[in-house]
C-alpha positions, 0 to 999 in steps of 0.5 A: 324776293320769292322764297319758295319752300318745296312742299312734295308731301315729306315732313312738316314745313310749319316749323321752316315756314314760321322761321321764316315768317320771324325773319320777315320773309313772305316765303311760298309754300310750293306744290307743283314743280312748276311754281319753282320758277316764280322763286328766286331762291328755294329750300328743299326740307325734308324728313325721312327715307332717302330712297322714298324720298327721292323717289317722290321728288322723280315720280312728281316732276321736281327732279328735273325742276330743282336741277334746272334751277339751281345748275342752270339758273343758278337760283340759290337753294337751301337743303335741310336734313334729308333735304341736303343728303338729297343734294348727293350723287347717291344714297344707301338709305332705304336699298337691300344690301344687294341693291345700287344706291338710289341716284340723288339730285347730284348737285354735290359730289358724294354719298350718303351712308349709315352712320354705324357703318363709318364706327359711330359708336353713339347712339343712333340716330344722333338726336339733340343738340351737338356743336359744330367746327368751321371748317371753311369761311362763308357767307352762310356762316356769317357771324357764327363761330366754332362750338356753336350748337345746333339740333340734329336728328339724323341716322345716315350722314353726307360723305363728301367727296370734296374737302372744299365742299365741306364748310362745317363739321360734327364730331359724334364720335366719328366726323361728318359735315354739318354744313356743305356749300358748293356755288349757290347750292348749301345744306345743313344736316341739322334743322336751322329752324329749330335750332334757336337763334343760331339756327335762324342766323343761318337761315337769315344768311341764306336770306342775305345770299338770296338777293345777292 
């Protein structure tokens, strides 16, 4: 089983890919879209600014690659942080405020918006630990229970539009997702691969559901 980890030049992979390694996963650093298709199965990191970032993913040939992959091939894919806003219909991060939204990968219906502009009243962005609710049983949450922590750092958050969609959530004075699951498509707000042992369960669950 290929894992391949998507490489175009946003934050550091050392941490997801020794995750990974801990886990006895040979994952693939990839750097050409191309390579997506020698992976069964991909994580889309990321670190940033929404609209820079998915303006990289276009101008380098991974748009197109990463939706054939996972709406046509039906290859499971993992967004983490930045890496699952992206997986939305759009985002307002990065846009003067006279500005459309920069159009996401749209793999799972919604939008991602500042956390202020829905009354979060902590400080943002939300960095640290924080504690997540179920809110929909799935394999990815596999033998994770409510009030588990997780590492969060983030300044905008995914506003899904569906419930169903919407498997963990986080309360920071306001509610948001955690985690969101539609088909083969999954996201974590939070970075898994630096979240302690509960962080690699999930990323050890996104493994199992790889070669189901």
């Amino acid at each position: 089983m290929n894992i391949g980890i998507i490489n175009y030049g946003v934050g550091n992979l050392g941490s997801v890919y020794r995750a990974l390694k801990n886990l006895d996963v040979e994952p693939i650093l990839i750097t050409s879209p191309e390579d997506v298709e020698n992976c069964d199965s991909l994580i889309l990191p990321g670190v940033g600014n929404f609209k820079e970032c998915k303006t990289i993913l276009d101008n380098k040939g991974w748009t197109t690659q990463i939706k054939e992959a996972a709406l046509i091939k039906k290859k499971p894919i993992l967004g983490i942080c930045l890496g699952m806003q992206l997986l939305a219909d759009y985002g307002y991060e990065g846009v003067l405020d006279n500005n459309s939204p920069t159009p996401g990968l749209g793999l799972i219906s919604g939008e991602v918006v500042q956390m202020k502009s829905f009354g979060c009243k902590e400080r943002v962005p939300h960095m640290g630990w924080n504690s997540i609710k179920i809110t929909r049983k799935s394999n990815i949450l596999d033998e994770i229970v409510d009030d588990t922590d997780f590492y969060f750092v983030h300044s905008y958050f995914f506003s899904v539009k569906n419930e169903s969609n919407i498997h963990a959530i986080t309360d920071y004075s306001m509610i948001f997702p955690a985690i969101v699951g539609k088909d083969n498509i999954w996201g974590t707000q939070f970075h898994p691969e630096k979240s302690s042992k509960a962080g690699f369960k999930i990323l050890n669950n996104f493994i199992k559901l790889s070669k189901c």
